[in-house]
KOLMAR-646230 format. One record per residue: residue number from 1; y, z, x of N, C-alpha, C, O in turn. Coordinates in steps of 0.05 Angstrom, whole numbers, plus 5000, padded with zeros to 4 digits. Layout:
KOLMAR-646230
{atom NUM,{Y,Z,X},{Y,Z,X},{Y,Z,X},{Y,Z,X}}
...
//
This chain:
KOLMAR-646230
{atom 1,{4509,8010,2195},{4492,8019,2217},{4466,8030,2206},{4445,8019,2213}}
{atom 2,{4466,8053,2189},{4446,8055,2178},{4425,8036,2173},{4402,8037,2183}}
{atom 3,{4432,8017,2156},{4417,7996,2143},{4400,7984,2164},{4376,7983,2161}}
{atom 4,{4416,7973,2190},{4405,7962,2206},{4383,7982,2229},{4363,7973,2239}}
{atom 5,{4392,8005,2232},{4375,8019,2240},{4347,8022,2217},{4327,8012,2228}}
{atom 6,{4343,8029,2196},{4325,8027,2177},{4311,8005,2175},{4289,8004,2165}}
{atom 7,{4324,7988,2184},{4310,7958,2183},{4293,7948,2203},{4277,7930,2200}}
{atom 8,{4298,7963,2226},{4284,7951,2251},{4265,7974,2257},{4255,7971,2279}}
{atom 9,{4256,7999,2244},{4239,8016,2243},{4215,8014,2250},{4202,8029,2264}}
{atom 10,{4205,7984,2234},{4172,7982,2232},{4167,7964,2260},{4146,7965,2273}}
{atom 11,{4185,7951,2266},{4177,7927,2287},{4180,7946,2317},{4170,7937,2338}}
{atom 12,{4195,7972,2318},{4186,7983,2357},{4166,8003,2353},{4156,8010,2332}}
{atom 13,{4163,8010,2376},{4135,8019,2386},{4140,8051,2373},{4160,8060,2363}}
{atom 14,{4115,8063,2377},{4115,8097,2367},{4134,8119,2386},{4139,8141,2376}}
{atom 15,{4141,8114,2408},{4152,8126,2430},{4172,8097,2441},{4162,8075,2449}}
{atom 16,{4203,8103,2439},{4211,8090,2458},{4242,8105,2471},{4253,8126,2464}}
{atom 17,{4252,8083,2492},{4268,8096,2500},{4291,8107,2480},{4299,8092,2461}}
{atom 18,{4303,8136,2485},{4330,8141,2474},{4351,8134,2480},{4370,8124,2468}}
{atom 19,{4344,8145,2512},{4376,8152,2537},{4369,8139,2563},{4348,8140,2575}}
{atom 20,{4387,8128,2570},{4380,8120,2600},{4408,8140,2616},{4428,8149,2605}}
{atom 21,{4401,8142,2646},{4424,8155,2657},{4441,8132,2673},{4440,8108,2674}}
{atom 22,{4455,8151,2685},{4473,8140,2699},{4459,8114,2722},{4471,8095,2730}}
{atom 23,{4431,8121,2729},{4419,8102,2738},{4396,8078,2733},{4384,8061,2747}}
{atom 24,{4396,8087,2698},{4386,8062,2690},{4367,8074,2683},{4357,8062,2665}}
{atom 25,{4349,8101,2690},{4322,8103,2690},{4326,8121,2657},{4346,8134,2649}}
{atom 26,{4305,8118,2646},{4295,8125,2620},{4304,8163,2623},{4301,8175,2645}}
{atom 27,{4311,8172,2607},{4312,8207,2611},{4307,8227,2583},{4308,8251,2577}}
{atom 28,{4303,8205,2570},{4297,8216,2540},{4275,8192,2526},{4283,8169,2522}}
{atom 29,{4256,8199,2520},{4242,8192,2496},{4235,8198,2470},{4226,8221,2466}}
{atom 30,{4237,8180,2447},{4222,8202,2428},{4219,8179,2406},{4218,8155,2414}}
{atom 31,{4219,8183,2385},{4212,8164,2358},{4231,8142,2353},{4252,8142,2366}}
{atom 32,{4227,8123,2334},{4243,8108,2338},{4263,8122,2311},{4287,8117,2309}}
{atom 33,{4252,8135,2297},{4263,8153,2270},{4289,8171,2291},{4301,8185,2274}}
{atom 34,{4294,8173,2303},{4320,8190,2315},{4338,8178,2317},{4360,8188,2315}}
{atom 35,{4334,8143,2322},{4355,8131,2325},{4374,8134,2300},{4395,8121,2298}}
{atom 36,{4361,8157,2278},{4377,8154,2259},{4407,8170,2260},{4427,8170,2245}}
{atom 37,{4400,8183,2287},{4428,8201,2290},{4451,8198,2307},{4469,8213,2314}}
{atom 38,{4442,8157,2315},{4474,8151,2325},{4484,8149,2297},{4500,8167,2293}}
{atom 39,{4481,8135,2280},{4494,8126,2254},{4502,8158,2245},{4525,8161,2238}}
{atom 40,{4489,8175,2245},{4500,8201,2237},{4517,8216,2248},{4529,8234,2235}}
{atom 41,{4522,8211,2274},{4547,8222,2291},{4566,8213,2288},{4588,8224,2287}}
{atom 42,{4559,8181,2284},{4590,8167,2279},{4597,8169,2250},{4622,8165,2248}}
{atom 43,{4588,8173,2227},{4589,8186,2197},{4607,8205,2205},{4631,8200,2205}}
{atom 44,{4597,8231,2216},{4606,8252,2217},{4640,8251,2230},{4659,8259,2216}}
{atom 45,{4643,8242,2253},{4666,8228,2266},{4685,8215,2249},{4710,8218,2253}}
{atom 46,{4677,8200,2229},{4684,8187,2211},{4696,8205,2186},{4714,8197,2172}}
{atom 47,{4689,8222,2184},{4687,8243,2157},{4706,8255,2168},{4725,8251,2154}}
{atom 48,{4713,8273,2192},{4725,8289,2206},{4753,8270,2213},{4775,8274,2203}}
{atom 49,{4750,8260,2223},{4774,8243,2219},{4792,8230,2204},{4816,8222,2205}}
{atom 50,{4776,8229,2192},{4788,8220,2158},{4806,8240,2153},{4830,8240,2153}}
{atom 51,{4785,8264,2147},{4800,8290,2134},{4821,8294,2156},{4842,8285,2146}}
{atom 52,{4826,8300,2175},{4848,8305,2187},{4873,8279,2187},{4896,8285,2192}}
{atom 53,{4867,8257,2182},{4887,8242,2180},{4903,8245,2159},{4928,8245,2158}}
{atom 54,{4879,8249,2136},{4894,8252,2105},{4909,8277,2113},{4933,8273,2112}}
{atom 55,{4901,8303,2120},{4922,8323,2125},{4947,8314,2139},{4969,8314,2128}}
{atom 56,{4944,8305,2168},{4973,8299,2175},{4994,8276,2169},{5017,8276,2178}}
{atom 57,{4983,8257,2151},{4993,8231,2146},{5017,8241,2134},{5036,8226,2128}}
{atom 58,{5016,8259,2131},{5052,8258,2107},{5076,8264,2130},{5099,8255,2131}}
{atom 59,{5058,8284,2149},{5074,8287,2178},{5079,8271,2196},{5103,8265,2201}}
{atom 60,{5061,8261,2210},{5058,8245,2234},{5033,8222,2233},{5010,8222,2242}}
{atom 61,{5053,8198,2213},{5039,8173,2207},{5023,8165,2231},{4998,8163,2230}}
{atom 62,{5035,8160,2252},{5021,8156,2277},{5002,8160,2285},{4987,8143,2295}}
{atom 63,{4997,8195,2282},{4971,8204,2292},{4949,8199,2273},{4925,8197,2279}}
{atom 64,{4955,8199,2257},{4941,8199,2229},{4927,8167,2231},{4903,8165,2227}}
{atom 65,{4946,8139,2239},{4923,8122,2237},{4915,8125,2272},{4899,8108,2279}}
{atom 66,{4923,8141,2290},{4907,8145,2311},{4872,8152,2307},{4852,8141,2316}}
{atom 67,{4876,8175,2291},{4853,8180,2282},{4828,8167,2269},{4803,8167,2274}}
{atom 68,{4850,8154,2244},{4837,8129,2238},{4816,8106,2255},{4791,8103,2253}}
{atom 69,{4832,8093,2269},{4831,8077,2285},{4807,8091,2321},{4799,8080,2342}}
{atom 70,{4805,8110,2314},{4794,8126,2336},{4762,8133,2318},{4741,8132,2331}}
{atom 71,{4761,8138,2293},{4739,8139,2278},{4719,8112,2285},{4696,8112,2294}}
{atom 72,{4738,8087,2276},{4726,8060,2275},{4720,8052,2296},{4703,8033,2295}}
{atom 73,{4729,8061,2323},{4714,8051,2347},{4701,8059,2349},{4685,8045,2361}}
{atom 74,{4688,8094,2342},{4671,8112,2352},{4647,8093,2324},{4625,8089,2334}}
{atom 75,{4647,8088,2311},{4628,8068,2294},{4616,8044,2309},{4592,8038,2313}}
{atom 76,{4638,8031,2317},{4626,8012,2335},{4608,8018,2361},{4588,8005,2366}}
{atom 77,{4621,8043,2378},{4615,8051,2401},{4586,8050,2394},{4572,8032,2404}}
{atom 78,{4569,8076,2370},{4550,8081,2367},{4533,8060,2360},{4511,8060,2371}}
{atom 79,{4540,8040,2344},{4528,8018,2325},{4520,8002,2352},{4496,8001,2358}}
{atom 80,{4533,7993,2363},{4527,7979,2397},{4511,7993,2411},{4493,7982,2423}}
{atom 81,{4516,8024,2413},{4490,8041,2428},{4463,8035,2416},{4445,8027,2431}}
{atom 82,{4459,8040,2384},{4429,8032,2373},{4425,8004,2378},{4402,7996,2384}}
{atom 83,{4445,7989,2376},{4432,7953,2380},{4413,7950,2404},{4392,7939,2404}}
{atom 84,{4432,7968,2433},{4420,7961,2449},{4394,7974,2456},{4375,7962,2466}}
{atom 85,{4396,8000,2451},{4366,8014,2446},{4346,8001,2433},{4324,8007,2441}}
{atom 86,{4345,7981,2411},{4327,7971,2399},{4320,7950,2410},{4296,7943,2412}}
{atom 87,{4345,7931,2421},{4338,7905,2435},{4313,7918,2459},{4289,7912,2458}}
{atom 88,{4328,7941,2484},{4308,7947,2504},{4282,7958,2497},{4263,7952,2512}}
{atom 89,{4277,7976,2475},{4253,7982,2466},{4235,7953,2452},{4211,7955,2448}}
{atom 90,{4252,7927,2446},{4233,7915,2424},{4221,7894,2449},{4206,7876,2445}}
{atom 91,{4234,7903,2479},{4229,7882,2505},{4249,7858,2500},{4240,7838,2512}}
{atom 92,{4270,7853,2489},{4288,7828,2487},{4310,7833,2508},{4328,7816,2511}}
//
């Protein structure tokens, strides 16, 4: 995610959308440099989850690849949030 956010940096505009709401309309603007903190939430999610899996895995295998497996969507979730922010900011 990173990578691909870093990569599409130079090609959107100086100001574009962040957030849209519940009705579609724009509610946040700002650089396209912020988009660096979906990839960082889901890092973090990722980190946090980890560590708690490794703690309970000796206990409760289950929850443990719950966690897992709850990390890796929250990766995707975000990685799909920046795609589509870049696609609507680049006009595609």
């Amino acid at each position: 995610m990173y990578g691909y956010v870093w990569s599409v940096q130079a090609g959107l505009p100086p100001l574009m959308p962040l957030h849209y709401n519940g009705a579609g309309v724009v509610d946040l603007i700002g650089r396209p440099i912020e988009l660096i903190k979906l990839p960082a939430i889901g890092t973090g999610i990722l980190i946090v989850n980890g560590v708690l899996a490794w703690a309970v895995h000796r206990d409760e295998r289950p929850g443990a690849h719950l966690l897992v497996w709850a990390a890796l969507v929250a990766q995707l979730v975000f990685g799909s949030g920046a795609w589509i922010l870049v696609q609507k900011a680049a006009g595609e």
